[in-house]
Every structure is written in C-alpha cells, then in structure tokens.
N, C-alpha and C positions, 0 to 999 in steps of 0.2 A: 800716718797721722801721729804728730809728736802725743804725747802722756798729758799733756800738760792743754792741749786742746781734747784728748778722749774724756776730762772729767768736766767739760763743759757745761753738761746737761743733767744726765742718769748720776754721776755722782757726786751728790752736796753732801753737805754737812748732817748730822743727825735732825737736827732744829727743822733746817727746809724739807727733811722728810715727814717730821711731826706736824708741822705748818699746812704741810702741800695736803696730807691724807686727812686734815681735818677740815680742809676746806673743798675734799669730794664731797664728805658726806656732810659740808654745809649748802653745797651749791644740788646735792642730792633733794634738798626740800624743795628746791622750786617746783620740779618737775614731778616730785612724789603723790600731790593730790590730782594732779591730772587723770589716772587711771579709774581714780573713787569719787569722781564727781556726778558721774552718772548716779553712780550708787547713795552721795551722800542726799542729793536730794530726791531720790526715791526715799531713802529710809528716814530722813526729817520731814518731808514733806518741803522742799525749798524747789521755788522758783529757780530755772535757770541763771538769772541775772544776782540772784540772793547766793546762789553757790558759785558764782563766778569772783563774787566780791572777799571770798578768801584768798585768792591773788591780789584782789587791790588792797586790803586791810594790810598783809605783810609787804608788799611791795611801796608801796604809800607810807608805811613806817620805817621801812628801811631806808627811801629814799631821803625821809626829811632830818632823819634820824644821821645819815652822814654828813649833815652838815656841824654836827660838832662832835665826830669821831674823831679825828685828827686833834680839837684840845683836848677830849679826854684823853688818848692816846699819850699826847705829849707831853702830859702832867701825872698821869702814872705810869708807863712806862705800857709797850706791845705787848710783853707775857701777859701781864694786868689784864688789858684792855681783851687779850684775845681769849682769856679764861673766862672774865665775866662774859662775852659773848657768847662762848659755848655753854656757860653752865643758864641763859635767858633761854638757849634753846633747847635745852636737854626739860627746863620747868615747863616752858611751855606747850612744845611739844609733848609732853605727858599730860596738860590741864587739856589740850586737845582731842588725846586718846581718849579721855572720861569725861568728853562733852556730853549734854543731853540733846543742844539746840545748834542749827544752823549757826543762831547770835552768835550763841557762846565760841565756836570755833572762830567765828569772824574776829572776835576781840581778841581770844587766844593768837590766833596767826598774828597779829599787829605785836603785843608782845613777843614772838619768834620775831619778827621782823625787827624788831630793834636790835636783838641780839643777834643778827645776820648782820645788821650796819654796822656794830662794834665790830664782828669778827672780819668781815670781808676788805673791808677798806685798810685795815691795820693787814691781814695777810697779803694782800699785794704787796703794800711797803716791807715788811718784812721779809718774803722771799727774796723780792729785788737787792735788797740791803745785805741778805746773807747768804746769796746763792752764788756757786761758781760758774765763770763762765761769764759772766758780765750782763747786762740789765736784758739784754735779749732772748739769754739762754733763760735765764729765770722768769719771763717771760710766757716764754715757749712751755715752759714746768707748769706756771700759772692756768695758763691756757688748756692743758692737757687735760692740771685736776678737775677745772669748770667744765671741759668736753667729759668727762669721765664721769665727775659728779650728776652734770643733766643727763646722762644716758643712763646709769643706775637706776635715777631716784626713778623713773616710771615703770622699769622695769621690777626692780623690788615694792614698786606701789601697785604693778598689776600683781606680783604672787602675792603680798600679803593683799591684795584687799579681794583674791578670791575666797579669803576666810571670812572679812569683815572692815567694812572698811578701816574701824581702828588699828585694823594693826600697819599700816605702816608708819603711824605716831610712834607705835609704840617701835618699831624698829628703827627708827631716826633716833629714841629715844636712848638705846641700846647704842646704836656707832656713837652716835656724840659724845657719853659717859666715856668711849677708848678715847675718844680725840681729845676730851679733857684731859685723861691722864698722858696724853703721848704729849702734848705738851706742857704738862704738866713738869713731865721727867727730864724733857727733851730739849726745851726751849730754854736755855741758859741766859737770857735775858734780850732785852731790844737789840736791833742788831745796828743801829743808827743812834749816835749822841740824842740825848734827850734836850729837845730846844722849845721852850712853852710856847704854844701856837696859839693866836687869836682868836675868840668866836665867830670875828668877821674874816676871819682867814679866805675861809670856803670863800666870801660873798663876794670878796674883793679879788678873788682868784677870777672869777667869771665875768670880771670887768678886762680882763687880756683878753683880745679879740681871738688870739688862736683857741683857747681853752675856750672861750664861749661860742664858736664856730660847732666845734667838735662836740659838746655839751648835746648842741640844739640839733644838729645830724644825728646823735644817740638817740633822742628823745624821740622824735620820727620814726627812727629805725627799730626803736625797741615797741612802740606800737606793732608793728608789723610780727616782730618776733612774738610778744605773747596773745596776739590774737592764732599766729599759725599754732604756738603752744597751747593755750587757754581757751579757746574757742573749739578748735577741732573735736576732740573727745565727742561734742555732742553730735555734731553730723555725722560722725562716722559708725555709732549707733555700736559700737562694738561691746565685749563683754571687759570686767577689769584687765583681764590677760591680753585681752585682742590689743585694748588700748596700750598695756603697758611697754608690748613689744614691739608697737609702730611707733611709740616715742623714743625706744629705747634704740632703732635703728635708726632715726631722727637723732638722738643723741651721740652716737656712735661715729656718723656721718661727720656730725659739729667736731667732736676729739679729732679727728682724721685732718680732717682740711683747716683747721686751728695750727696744729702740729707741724704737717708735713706741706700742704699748700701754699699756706699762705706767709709763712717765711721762703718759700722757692717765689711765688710771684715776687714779691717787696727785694730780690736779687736780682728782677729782672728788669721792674717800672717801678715810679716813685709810688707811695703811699696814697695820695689821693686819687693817683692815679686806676690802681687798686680798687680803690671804693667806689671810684665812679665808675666802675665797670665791676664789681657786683651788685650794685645796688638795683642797676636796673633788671639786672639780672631776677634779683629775688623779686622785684615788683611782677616782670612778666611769669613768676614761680606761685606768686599768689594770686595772680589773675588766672592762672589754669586751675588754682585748687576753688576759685569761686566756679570755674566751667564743670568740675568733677567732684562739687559738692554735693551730688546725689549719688556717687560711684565710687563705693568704701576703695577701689584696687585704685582705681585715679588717685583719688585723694593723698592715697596712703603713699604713693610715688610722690607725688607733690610734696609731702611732709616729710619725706626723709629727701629730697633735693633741696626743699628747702635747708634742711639741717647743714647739708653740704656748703652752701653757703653762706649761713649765720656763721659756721667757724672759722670761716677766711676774716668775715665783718670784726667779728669779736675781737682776732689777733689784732689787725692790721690798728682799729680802733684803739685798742692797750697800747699799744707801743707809741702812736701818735702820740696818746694823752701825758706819754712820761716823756715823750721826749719836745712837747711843744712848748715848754717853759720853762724857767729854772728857779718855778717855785717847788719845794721839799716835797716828795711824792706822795706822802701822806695827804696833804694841802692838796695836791692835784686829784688825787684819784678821791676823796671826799666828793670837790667840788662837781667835780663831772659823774660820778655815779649820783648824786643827791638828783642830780636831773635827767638821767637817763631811767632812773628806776622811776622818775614821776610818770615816765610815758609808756610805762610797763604796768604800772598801778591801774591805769585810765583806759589803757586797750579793753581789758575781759568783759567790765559790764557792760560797755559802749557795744561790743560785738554782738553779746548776748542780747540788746535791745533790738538789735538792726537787724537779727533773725529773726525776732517775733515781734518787729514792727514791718519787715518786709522776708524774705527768706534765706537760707544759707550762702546765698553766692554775695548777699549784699557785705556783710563784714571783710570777708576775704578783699572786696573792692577797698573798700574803708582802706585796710591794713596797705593794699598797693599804693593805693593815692600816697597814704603817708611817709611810707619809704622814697616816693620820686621827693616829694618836699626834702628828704633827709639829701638824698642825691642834688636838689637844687642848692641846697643850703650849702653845701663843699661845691660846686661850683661859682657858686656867688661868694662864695668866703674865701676862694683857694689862694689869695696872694697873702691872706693872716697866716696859713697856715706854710709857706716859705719855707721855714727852719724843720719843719716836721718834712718836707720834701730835700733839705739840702744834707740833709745826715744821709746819705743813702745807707743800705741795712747789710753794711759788712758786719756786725755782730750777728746779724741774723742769718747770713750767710755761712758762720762758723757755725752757728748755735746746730744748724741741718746738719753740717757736715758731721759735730759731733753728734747727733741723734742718730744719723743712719751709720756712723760707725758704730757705735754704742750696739743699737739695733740688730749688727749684721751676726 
C-alpha cells in the first residue's frame, strides 16, 4: 500500500482529530440519559411518557434548530460556530445536573439540543472539508466518532448514574469543557471558503427530489432507531449498569458495521441497494424485539442486532446525502438532519403511550411499520436517487483498505 493511500483514514490533520473527539462526546449525549430514565422518574416522580420527552425536547430542537446552522455557520465561520455549540452544551448540560423537576430538564435538554445543531451539522462539513483521504474516508472518521460516541455515552450513563442520576450531566459536562479547548487550540479555522448561505437555503435544498427522498427515508428510519434506543430501557426493567451495557454493545455493534461493513457492501452493490436490504432487515429485527419484549436475554440480542444494522443504515445514508447533489455540504447535511432528527423527536413519547395504552410489543410494531415506509420511500424514489447509485464507492473502497492497513 503506497504512503500516500496509508494516511487516508487514521491519519488527518490535528483540527479533524480535535473535530472528530469532540463530536464522540457530542454524539455521547444522545445515548447518555437512556441508562437514568428509569431512575429519573423514579426519583422526580415522572410519567414514563414525561421522561421520554427529554429525547423529544433535545432532538426537536436540534432538528429545527438546523435549519439555520449552515447561515450561522456561513457568516461566522466553523471554529465560531462549533465553539458556541459546545460551550450551549457544556451550559446546559450543567443547568441539567442541578435540575430539581422532570420540566426543568426537559427545557434544559432543548437548550443542549440547539447547541448539538450548531455543533453536529458544521462537524460533518468540516471533517469532510479537512480530512485526508477524500470525502469517504472522512466519512468513515465521522461515522466511527457517532459509533463510538453512541456506545460510550450509555455506558458512562450506566457507571455514573449508579451514583445518581446527575452525574452523567455532569460528566458530559467535564468531556465537552476538553472538546472546547481541543478545538479551541486545534481548529485553525473553517476548512472550506466562507460563502453566506440563505435562510431558505435548507428549505430550498429539500425541493431536489434526491435530498428530499433521502430526507423522508431518515425520518421513518430514525423513528425506528430511537424507539429501539428510547423505548427499550423500560422493558428491559434492568438496573443503571444492566441498561448501560446493553446499549453500550448496541453502540459498539453501530461503530463496527459503520466502519468496516458498510463501506465493504457499498464495493460490492449500489447504495440503495444497500438500504433496501437493511431496512427490511431491521423492521424484521424489531418485530422479534416486540416478540421478546417480556424476555430481558431476547431483547437484549434484538438490541445489540439491532445496533449492527443502524451502522450500516447510518454510513450508507451519510454518504448518499453528500454525494446526491451539488449543493455545499453544509446546506445538505442542515437540510436532511433538520428532518431526520424530527422523527427521532416524535418516536419516544409516541412509544411510551403505545405501551400504556396497549403493551411492550405494541411500539416495537410502531417503529417496524415505520422503517418498511422508509424502505418504501427508496423504492418508490430510487430513479431521484440515480447520481447517489452512479458514483459507485471507490473512495470507499480505498477509505477500507486504508483502515484495515492502518488497523493491521
């Protein structure tokens, strides 16, 4: 393997290492209250559906919230844009840790959740823009940190919340404070010319049929993911620790088949081809976790298979979305996160009624039905999506080979 293909992946520049580690421990909060939900409303006294709604408060503001990350982005500059997002979450999550009420957390997380839209949508354009190895490899980086990031945050959400549930606020609130200074130090400025982007940017992005195909296939898809994330914890009845470390091989599972999988399929068949052969996959993965939602060992197979294929979904989905148009990545990944995370907002309470208006196996259905719609949705869309099938994925093809030399 020439030198000049080994630095493809493992080694970028200082900036995409400061980028990439501060975007585990931003993608570490999604999955970090999952362990303490049990606990949160035992000890506030909250309704299942009431503690479910700290996924929809931050994910709901995250999503609407990127539809104008990209002009703030574009008018002051990535460093800007990715400091102020980490330093919304480093405030918030601490007004979190010293909540007294279910409320107050719910409104706390919505503010995290803006500053996760600032930060997240600007750190994809930014790796992409400054990573070696070309838009694949930094891709593949991207993907690792969010594999890496969701497997942590539950597992460091089960040990600290066998102390109480605040601490793993307050441990988010600790990584972040490095991840501000690591880009603080590290991040030498935007890695892409500064070109002011439109408020209607997003809106008008999602009138291209490819991008709004893929949009409304996330949206589906991402229902299903945080019902299997969001919802589980409560059937599975475990302690902080039990839950932390079935998410955290859940999470482990997503890094894995992100990384190495699903850039070896996309060498092998086209990209929607891909998706329409994990999709149904995961639907029949959460129809077995409604069959062994009274059977914590089922379950907990179901939940980390699942993981296995949310990381293939996750890749194949990224690379689509940057490579289905040739508006500025920033504009793309805005427009299509702004509505992927709406159907991540709208999974948990929806779940949480459908158990205590019928019982645990009813959500898990919910979340299947909704992934076949995402699966219908690329089938009935798939000739918009043409250009996202005629790139075939020799960059992704390299991006593996320099991983698993890197690797070896």
């Amino acid at each position: 393997m020439s030198g000049g293909a080994s630095s493809g992946v493992w080694r970028q520049p200082a900036q995409v290492w400061a980028v990439a580690f501060a975007s585990v421990v931003a993608f570490m909060g999604i999955g970090l209250v999952d362990p303490i939900l049990p606990a949160i409303a035992e000890s506030l006294q909250a309704s299942a559906v009431q503690t479910e709604l700290l996924f929809t408060s931050y994910l709901l503001v995250t999503g609407l919230a990127m539809l104008i990350t990209s002009w703030v982005s574009s008018r002051i500059g990535a460093k800007r844009t990715l400091l102020i997002g980490l330093a919304l979450i480093v405030v918030f999550a601490l007004l979190s840790a010293t909540a007294g009420s279910v409320d107050a957390i719910i409104g706390f997380r919505a503010g995290w959740g803006l500053g996760n839209a600032l930060f997240i949508s600007t750190a994809l354009a930014t790796i992409v823009g400054a990573a070696s190895g070309g838009s694949s490899a930094a891709i593949v980086l991207y993907e690792a940190a969010l594999g890496l990031g969701i497997a942590i945050g539950p597992l460091l959400g089960g040990l600290l919340g066998e102390l109480s549930w605040r601490g793993p606020f307050f441990g988010v609130v600790a990584l972040m404070a490095i991840a501000f200074v690591a880009v603080l130090v590290l991040l030498r400025g935007p890695s892409e010319p500064r070109q002011p982007v439109s408020l209607a940017a997003p809106f008008r992005a999602l009138r291209q049929p490819a991008l709004a195909v893929l949009a409304i296939t996330a949206l589906f898809y991402n229902i299903g993911f945080f019902v299997l994330l969001a919802f589980s914890p409560f059937p599975l009845g475990f302690g902080a620790m039990g839950i932390g470390l079935t998410f955290f091989g859940w999470g482990l599972g997503l890094a894995i088949t992100s990384v190495w999988v699903a850039p070896w399929m996309m060498r092998r068949m086209r990209r929607t081809t891909v998706i329409l052969i994990v999709l149904p996959l995961l639907a029949v993965d959460l129809l077995a976790a409604a069959l062994f939602s009274s059977d914590p060992a089922g379950l907990v197979t179901c939940i980390v298979v699942g993981g296995l294929l949310l990381g293939v979904m996750n890749t194949v989905l990224t690379e689509s979305v940057m490579e289905a148009t040739d508006l500025p990545r920033s504009v793309a990944s805005s427009a299509y996160s702004a509505v992927r995370f709406l159907g991540g907002a709208a999974a948990p309470p929806i779940a949480a009624a459908l158990w205590h208006a019928f019982d645990a196996r009813v959500p898990y259905v919910f979340a299947a039905a909704s992934v076949l719609i995402a699966a219908a949705t690329i089938l009935i869309g798939r000739r918009a999506l043409a250009r996202v099938d005629e790139r075939e994925a020799d960059q992704a093809d390299e991006a593996v080979s320099v991983l698993v030399g890197d690797a070896a």
